[in-house]
N, C-alpha and C positions, 0 to 999 in steps of 0.2 A: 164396683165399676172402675175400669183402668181408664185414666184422665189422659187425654193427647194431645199435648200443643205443639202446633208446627210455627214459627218463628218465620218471618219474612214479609216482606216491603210489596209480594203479589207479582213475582217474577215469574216465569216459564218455571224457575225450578221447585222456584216455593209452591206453585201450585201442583205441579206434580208429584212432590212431596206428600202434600197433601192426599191428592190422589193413592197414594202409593199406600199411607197409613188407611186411609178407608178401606180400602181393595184387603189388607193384609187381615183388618178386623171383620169384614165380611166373610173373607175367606176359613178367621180360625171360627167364627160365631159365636166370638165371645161378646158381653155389655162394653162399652167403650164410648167413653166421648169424644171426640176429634172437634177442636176448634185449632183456629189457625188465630194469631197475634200480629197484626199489623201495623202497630205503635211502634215507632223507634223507641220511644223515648223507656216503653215495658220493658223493651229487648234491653238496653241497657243499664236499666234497673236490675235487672236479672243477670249480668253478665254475660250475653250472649250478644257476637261480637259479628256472627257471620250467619248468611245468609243460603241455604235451607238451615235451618236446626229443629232439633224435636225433642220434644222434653216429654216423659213418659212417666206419671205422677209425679213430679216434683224434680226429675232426676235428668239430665242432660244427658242422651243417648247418640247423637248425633250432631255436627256442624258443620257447614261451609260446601255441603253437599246432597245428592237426592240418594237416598236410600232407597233399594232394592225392595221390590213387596217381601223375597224369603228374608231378608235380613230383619226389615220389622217382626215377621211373626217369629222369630227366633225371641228378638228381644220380650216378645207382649208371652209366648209360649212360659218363658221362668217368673210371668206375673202369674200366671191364671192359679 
């Protein structure tokens, strides 16, 4: 199962973010968990500085922006 964290404070963009990775993992119909992280204090334990980010099993894919649904399933495409 491919782990989803989307990083953000529950702004317009972090939620659509969110949205965005849902919509991409429905769309491939792969297993996938999407949570979203709303701790500052996590984000900067983890180095993540800015506001959408997404972290796709362990691995920082995204930052400071809302990603395209084709762009996520590109990314989650060379997990499955």
């Amino acid at each position: 199962m491919v782990k989803i964290e989307v990083f953000g404070v529950g702004c317009p963009k972090c939620k659509k973010t969110e949205e965005n990775c849902k919509q991409a993992v429905k769309e491939l119909g792969i297993k996938a968990e999407v949570t979203h992280v709303y701790d500052q204090m996590e984000m900067l334990k983890r180095g993540i500085t800015d506001n959408p980010s997404v972290v796709i099993d362990g691995k920082l894919v995204v930052s400071g922006r809302v990603p395209e649904v084709q762009e996520i399933k590109k990314w989650l495409s060379v997990r499955k």
